[in-house]
C-alpha positions in Angstrom: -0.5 4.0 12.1 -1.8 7.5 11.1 -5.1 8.4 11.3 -5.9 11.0 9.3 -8.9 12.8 7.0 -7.2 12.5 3.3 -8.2 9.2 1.0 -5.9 5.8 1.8 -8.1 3.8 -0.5 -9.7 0.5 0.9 -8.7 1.1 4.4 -9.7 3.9 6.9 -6.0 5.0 7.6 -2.6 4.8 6.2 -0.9 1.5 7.0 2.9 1.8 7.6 5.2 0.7 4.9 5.7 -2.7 4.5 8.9 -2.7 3.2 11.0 0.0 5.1 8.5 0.2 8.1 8.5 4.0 8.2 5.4 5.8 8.5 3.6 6.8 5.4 1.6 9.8 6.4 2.0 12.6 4.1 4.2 10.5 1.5 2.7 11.1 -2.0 3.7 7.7 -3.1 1.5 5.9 -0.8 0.1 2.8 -2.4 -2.1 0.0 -0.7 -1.8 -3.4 -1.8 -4.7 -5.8 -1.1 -3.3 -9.8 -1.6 -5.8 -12.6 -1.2 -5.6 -16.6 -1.2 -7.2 -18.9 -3.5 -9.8 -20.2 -1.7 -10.3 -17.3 0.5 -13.7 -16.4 1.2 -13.5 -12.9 0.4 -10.9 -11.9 3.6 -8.2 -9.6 2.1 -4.7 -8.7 3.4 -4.3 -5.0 2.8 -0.3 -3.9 3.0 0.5 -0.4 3.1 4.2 0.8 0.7 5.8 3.6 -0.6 5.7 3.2 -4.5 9.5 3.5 -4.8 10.0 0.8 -2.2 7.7 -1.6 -3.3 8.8 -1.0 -7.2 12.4 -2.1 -6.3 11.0 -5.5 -4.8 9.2 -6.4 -7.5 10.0 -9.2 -10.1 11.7 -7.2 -13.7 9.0 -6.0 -15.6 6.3 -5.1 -12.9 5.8 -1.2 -12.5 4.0 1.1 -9.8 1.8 3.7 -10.9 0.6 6.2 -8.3 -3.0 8.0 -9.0 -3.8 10.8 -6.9 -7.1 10.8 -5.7 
Protein backbone atom coordinates (compact mmCIF):
# COMPACT_ATOMS: atom_id res chain seq x y z
CA UNK A 1 0.00 0.00 0.00
CA UNK A 2 1.00 3.67 -0.57
CA UNK A 3 0.84 6.06 1.99
CA UNK A 4 0.60 9.24 0.78
CA UNK A 5 -0.85 13.03 1.46
CA UNK A 6 -3.49 13.43 -1.69
CA UNK A 7 -7.44 12.31 -1.06
CA UNK A 8 -8.17 8.27 -1.39
CA UNK A 9 -11.70 8.76 -0.21
CA UNK A 10 -13.00 6.62 2.88
CA UNK A 11 -9.71 5.17 3.58
CA UNK A 12 -6.45 6.82 4.79
CA UNK A 13 -4.27 5.40 1.91
CA UNK A 14 -4.55 4.03 -1.60
CA UNK A 15 -5.47 0.31 -1.46
CA UNK A 16 -3.80 -1.69 -4.30
CA UNK A 17 -5.90 -2.69 -7.20
CA UNK A 18 -8.07 -5.35 -6.73
CA UNK A 19 -8.27 -6.54 -10.03
CA UNK A 20 -4.69 -6.46 -11.58
CA UNK A 21 -2.87 -6.10 -8.13
CA UNK A 22 -0.63 -3.30 -9.28
CA UNK A 23 -0.07 -0.44 -7.14
CA UNK A 24 -2.39 2.54 -7.55
CA UNK A 25 -0.42 5.44 -6.33
CA UNK A 26 -0.40 8.21 -8.75
CA UNK A 27 -3.10 6.51 -11.15
CA UNK A 28 -5.79 9.11 -11.93
CA UNK A 29 -8.37 6.46 -12.28
CA UNK A 30 -8.21 5.38 -8.75
CA UNK A 31 -11.65 4.49 -7.49
CA UNK A 32 -12.57 2.86 -3.93
CA UNK A 33 -15.32 0.56 -3.72
CA UNK A 34 -16.90 0.09 -0.26
CA UNK A 35 -19.28 -3.50 -0.42
CA UNK A 36 -21.30 -4.43 2.59
CA UNK A 37 -23.58 -7.48 3.72
CA UNK A 38 -27.13 -7.47 4.51
CA UNK A 39 -27.15 -7.77 7.92
CA UNK A 40 -23.88 -6.20 8.62
CA UNK A 41 -23.72 -4.03 11.37
CA UNK A 42 -22.17 -1.16 9.76
CA UNK A 43 -18.54 -3.01 8.98
CA UNK A 44 -17.56 -2.15 5.32
CA UNK A 45 -15.16 -3.91 2.94
CA UNK A 46 -13.42 -1.10 1.15
CA UNK A 47 -11.52 -2.44 -2.37
CA UNK A 48 -9.19 -0.31 -4.01
CA UNK A 49 -9.34 -0.48 -8.60
CA UNK A 50 -8.30 1.27 -11.31
CA UNK A 51 -11.54 2.55 -13.11
CA UNK A 52 -10.61 0.85 -16.48
CA UNK A 53 -10.07 -2.44 -14.68
CA UNK A 54 -12.90 -2.58 -12.70
CA UNK A 55 -15.30 -1.19 -15.74
CA UNK A 56 -14.31 -4.33 -17.83
CA UNK A 57 -15.56 -6.64 -14.87
CA UNK A 58 -18.54 -5.30 -14.51
CA UNK A 59 -22.02 -6.78 -15.62
CA UNK A 60 -23.15 -4.87 -19.42
CA UNK A 61 -24.63 -1.77 -18.57
CA UNK A 62 -22.71 -0.71 -15.35
CA UNK A 63 -20.28 2.40 -15.94
CA UNK A 64 -17.31 3.98 -13.79
CA UNK A 65 -17.23 7.54 -13.43
CA UNK A 66 -14.03 9.03 -11.86
CA UNK A 67 -14.46 12.60 -9.96
CA UNK A 68 -11.46 14.28 -9.08
CA UNK A 69 -11.39 15.55 -5.83
Amino acid sequence: MTYGAEWTGPVSRRIRCCICGDDTAGAEDYVVIGVITEGSSGDIQYLGAHAAHLEKVMARGFTVEVTLM
